[in-house]
N, C-alpha and C positions, 0 to 999 in steps of 0.2 A: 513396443514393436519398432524395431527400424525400417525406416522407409526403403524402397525398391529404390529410389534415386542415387540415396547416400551409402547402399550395401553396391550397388553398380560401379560406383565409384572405387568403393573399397577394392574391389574386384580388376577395375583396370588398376589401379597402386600396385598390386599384387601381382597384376601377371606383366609391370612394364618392362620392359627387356633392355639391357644397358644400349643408353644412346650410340650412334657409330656413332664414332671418332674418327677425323682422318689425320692420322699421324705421319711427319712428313720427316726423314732422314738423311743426313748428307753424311756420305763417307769422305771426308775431306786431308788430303794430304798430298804426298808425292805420288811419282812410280810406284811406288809401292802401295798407293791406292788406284792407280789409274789403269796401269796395264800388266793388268793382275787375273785371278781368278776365283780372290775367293770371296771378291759381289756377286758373283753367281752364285756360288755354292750357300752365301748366307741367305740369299732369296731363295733357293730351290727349301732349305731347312724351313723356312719362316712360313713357306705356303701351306704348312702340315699344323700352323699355328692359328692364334685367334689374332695373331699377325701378319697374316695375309696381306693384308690391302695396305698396309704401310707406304708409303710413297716415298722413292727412293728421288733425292734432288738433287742435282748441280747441271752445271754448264757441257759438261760434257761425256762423252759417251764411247771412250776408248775402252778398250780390255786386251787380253791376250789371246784371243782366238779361242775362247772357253767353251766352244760347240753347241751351245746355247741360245735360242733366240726369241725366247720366253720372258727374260728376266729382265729386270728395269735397273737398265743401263747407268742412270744419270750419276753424275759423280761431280767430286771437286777435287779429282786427284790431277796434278799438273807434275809432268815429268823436271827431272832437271831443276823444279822451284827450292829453293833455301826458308828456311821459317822464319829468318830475320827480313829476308827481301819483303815475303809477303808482308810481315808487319809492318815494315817502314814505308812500303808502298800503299799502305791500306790495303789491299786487292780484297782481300778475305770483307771487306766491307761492301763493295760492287757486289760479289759472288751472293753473299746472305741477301744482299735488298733484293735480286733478280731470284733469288730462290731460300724463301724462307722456311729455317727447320726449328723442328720440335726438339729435336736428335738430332748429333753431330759426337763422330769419331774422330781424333785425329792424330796420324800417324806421321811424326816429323823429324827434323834433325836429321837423317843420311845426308843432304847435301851439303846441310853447313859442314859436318865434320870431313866428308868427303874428298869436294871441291874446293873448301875455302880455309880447313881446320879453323874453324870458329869455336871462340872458349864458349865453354857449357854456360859460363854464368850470362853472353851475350845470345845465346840459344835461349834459357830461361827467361830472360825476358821478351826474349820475342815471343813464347808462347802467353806470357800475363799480357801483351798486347794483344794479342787472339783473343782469349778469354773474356777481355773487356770488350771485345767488338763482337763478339759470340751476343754477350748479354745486353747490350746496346742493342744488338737486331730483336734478340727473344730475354724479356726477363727472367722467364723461365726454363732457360734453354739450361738440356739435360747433357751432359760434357763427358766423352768416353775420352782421354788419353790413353796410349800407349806408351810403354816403355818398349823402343824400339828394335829388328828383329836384328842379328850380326850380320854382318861382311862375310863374304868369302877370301877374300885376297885382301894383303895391306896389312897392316897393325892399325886400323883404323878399331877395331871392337874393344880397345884400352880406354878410349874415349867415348865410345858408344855406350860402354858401360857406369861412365863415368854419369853421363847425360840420366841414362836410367836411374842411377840412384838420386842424383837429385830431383826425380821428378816426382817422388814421394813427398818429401816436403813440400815443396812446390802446390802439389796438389793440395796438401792439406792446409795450406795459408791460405790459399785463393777460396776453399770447399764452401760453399753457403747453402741453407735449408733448402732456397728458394731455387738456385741453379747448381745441385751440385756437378763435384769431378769424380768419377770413377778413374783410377787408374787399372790397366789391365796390362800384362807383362808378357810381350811377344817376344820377349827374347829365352828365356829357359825352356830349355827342351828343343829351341827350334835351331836345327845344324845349317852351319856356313856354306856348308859343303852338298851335303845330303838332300837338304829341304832347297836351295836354291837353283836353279837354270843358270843361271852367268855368272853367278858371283853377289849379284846385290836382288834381284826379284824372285819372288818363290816361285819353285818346279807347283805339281800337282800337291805332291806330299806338304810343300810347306802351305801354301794355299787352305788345305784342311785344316792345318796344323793354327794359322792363325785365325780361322772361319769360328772354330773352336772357342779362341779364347773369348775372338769381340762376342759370339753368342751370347752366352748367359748375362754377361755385362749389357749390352744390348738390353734383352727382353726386361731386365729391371729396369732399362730408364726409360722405353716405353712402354711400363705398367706407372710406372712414377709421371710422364707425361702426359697420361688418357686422363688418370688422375686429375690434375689440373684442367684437362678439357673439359670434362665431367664436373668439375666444383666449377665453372665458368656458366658454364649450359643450365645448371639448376640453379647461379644465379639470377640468371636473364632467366630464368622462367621457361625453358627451353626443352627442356627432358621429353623426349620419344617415347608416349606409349602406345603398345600395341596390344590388342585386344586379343 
């Protein structure tokens, strides 16, 4: 006979229910994370998820007037910033110790090639600078790249395109079990013209257009990051059960 103690037991194992996690995400970039629209729209998608409660991080809290005043604002998108600046200044190291994520997107490179025509191969390494201070704040930190969306004006997209194909290698030298890099490609399909309001930030259309891609990219790095909270929690002896 098994005892009522040890079948009770059996019984909360059985009905434990996965522990919350609280999952915490920085959309970190330029303009084109900052005063934008489509952090609205990836939260409005995410609430219909087991994604809900994710916690959106950074320092700040601009957008583009996205008629929204539901959605969790915080960001690390900084207008005007270059990817080499932030590296050589550290900044990206202040920003993660003041707001530590699980998840980080990041969408960069318009201003160097922009403002400063900076060579891709000095772009490249400012982003393996990021990278290592990404993994420095979180060992485990789950790394979306972009490959970035076109120009509207300029002959600046000869170079923009440039930066995107090296950021496949790139990514695959840096990739490790432990932290990897997703890359995700916002530049096919999405018009210079069509999808943008001035020329360099997306209208409505491109906003969807790149909500789209970071999604599904997204939702696998935090299923891959609960992951980790989860083998953490059942080390420490921690697991929520509910009866």
């Amino acid at each position: 006979m098994v005892s009522f103690k040890l079948l009770s037991l059996a019984m909360l194992v059985a009905a434990a229910t996965t522990q919350e996690v609280k999952l915490r995400y920085m959309p970190f970039g330029d303009s084109i994370t900052e005063i934008i629209c489509w952090r609205a729209q990836l939260w409005e998608k995410l609430q219909t998820t087991e994604w809900s409660t994710v916690d959106f991080v950074g320092s700040g809290r601009n957008e583009n007037y996205c008629n929204d005043n539901k959605y969790d604002r915080d960001n690390e998108g900084h207008s005007g910033f270059l990817a080499i600046d932030i590296a050589n200044r550290r900044q990206l190291d202040g920003w993660l110790q003041q707001n530590p994520a699980d998840v980080i997107t990041m969408h960069l490179g318009t201003n160097d090639i922009v403002q400063q025509n900076k060579a891709v191969a000095d772009i490249i390494k400012a982003f393996t600078t990021l990278v290592g201070t990404m993994r420095t704040s979180n060992p485990k930190m789950k790394i979306v790249v972009a490959q970035i969306i076109p120009m509207g004006f300029g002959n600046y997209n000869t170079k923009i395109q440039e930066l995107n194909r090296a950021i496949i290698p790139w990514a695959q030298g840096l990739n490790s079990t432990t932290s990897p890099i997703w890359v995700v490609d916002q530049y096919t399909g999405f018009s210079g013209t069509s999808d943008l309001r001035d020329g360099v930030h997306p209208n409505t259309s491109g906003d969807t257009k790149m909500m789209n891609v970071w999604y599904p990219a997204l939702v696998n790095a935090f299923a891959e990051a609960k992951k980790d909270k989860m083998a953490a929690l059942e080390a420490r002896g921690e697991v929520k059960f509910v009866a």
